[in-house]
C-alpha positions as CSV (number, residue, x, y, z in Angstrom):
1,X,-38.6,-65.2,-20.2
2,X,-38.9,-64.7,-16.5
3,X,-35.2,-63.5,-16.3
4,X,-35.7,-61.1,-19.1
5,X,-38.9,-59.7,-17.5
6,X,-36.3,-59.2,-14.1
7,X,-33.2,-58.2,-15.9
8,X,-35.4,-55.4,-17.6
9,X,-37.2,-54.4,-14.6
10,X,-34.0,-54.1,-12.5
11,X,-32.6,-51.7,-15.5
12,X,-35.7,-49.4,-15.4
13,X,-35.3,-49.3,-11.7
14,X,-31.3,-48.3,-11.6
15,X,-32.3,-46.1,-14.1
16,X,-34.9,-44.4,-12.3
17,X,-33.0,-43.9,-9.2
18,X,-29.8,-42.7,-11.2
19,X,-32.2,-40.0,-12.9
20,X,-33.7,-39.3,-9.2
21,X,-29.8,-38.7,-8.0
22,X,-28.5,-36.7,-10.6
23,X,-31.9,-34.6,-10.5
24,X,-31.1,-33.8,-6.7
25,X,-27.1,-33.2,-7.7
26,X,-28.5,-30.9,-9.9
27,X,-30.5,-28.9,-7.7
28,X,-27.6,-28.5,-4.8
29,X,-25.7,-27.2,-7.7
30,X,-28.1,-24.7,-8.3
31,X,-28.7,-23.4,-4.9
32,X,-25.3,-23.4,-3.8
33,X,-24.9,-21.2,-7.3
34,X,-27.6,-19.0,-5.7
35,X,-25.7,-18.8,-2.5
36,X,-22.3,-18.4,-4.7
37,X,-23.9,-15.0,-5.7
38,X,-23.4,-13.7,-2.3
39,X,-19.8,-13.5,-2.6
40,X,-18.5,-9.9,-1.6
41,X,-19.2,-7.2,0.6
42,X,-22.5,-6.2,1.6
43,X,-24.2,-3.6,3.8
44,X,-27.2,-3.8,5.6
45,X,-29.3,-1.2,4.3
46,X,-32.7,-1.7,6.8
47,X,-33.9,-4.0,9.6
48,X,-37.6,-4.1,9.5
49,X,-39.6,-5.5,12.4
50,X,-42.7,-5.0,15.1
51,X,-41.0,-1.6,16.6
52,X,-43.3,-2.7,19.7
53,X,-39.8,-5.0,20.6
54,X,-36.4,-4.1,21.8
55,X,-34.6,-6.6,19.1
56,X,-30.8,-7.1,20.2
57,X,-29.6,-9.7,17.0
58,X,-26.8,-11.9,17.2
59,X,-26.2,-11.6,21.4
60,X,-24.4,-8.1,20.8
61,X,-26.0,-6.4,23.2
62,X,-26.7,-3.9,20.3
63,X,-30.3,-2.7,19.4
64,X,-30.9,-4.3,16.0
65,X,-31.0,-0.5,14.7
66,X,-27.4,-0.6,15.2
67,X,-27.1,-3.3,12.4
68,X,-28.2,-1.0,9.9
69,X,-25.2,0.1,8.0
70,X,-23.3,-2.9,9.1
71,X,-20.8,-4.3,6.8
72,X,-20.6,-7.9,5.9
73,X,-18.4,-9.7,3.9
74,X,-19.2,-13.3,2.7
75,X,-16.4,-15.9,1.4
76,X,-18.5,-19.1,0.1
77,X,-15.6,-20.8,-1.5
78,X,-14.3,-21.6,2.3
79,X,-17.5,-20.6,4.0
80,X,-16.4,-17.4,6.2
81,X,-16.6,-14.0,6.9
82,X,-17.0,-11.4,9.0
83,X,-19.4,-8.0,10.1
84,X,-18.6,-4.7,11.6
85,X,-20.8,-2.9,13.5
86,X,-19.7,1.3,12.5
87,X,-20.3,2.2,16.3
88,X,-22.0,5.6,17.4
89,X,-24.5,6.7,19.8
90,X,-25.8,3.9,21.5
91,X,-24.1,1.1,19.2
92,X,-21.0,-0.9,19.7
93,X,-18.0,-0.5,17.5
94,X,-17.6,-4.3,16.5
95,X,-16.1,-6.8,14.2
96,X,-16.8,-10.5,14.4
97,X,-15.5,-13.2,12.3
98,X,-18.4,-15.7,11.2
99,X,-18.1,-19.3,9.5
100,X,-21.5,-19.7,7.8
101,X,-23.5,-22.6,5.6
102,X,-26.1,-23.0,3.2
103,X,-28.9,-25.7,3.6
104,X,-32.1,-26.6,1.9
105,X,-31.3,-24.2,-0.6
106,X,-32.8,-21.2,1.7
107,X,-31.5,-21.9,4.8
108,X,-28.2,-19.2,5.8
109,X,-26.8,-20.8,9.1
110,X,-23.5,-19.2,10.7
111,X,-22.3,-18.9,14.0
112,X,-19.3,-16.4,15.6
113,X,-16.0,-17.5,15.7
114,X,-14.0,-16.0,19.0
115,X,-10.2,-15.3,18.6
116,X,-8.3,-18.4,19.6
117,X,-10.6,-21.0,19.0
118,X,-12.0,-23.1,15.6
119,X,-15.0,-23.1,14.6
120,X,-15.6,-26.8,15.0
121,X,-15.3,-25.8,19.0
122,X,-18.4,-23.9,18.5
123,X,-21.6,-25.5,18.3
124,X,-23.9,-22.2,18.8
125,X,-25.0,-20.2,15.8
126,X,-28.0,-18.6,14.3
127,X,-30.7,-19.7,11.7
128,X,-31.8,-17.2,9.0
129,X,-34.2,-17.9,5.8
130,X,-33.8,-16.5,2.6
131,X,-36.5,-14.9,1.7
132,X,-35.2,-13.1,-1.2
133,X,-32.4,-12.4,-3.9
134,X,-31.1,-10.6,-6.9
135,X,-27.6,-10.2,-8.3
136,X,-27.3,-6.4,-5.8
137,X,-29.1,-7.3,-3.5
138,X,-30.8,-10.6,-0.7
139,X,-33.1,-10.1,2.2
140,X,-32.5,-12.8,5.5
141,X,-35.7,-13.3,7.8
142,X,-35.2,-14.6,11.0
143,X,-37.0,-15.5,14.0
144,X,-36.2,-14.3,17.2
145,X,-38.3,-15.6,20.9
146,X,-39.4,-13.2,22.7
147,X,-42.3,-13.8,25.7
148,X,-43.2,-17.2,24.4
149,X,-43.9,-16.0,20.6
150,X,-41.3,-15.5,18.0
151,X,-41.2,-11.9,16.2
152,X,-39.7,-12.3,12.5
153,X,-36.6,-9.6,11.8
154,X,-35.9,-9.0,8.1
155,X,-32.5,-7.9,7.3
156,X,-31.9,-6.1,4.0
157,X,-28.2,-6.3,2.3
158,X,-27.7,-4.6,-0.8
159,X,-24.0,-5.1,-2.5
160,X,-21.3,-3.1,-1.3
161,X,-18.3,-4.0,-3.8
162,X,-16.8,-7.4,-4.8
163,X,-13.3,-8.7,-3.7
């Protein structure tokens, strides 16, 4: 009796923690559908922060004004891409390769790739949350320091065309 009473407790418990893993497989797929829906090109269409800061995103030396307009184009089946800064006025004329990732289901990571070298040789990047997202459009919030407090920076994308 005792060994039935264990063999059927050890079943429930396999079976719980099988349910508990495909429930989490599950939810990966979904969010890395979610981030799947990113695919394409997209254009910054506002950067909304305190206007009392001088915001310079991304170590370009560029006021993050010059970001709206930007275009970005997002490859998640191999996790790379690239923006391009138009140029003009006071703004660079830039394109910069990126490798990016997706974790915690809201969580857009990437960091600059320099000619030459491999992503894995760079260990430097920048943290954005997803704050929201439609088919045509997904806004990225992201903290930046500035005199000991951070000041949140909301980039806008709205779809530019798929390929």
């Amino acid at each position: 009796m005792k060994k039935l009473l264990l063999a059927g407790m050890l079943g429930t418990s396999i079976f719980a923690v099988s349910c508990s893993s495909v429930n989490k497989a599950a939810t990966a797929q979904n969010q890395k559908g979610d981030f799947l829906k990113m695919k394409g090109d997209w254009q910054i269409v506002s950067v909304n922060y305190d206007k009392g800061y001088k915001i310079k995103p991304f170590d370009e030396g560029a006021d993050a004004q010059c970001f709206v307009g930007s275009h970005w184009r997002l490859i998640p089946n191999n996790w790379t891409g690239a923006y391009t800064l138009n140029g003009g006025g006071n703004c660079p004329a830039v394109t910069q390769p990126i490798k990016f990732e997706v974790k915690n289901g809201n969580t857009f990571m990437f960091k600059k790739i320099a000619a030459g070298t491999k992503a894995k040789q760079n260990t430097a990047g920048y943290t954005l949350t997803l704050v929201s997202q439609t088919t045509d459009q997904f806004s990225l919030e992201q903290d930046v320091p500035f005199d000991g407090e951070n000041v949140k920076v909301v980039y806008n994308f709205e779809r530019a065309g798929m390929k």
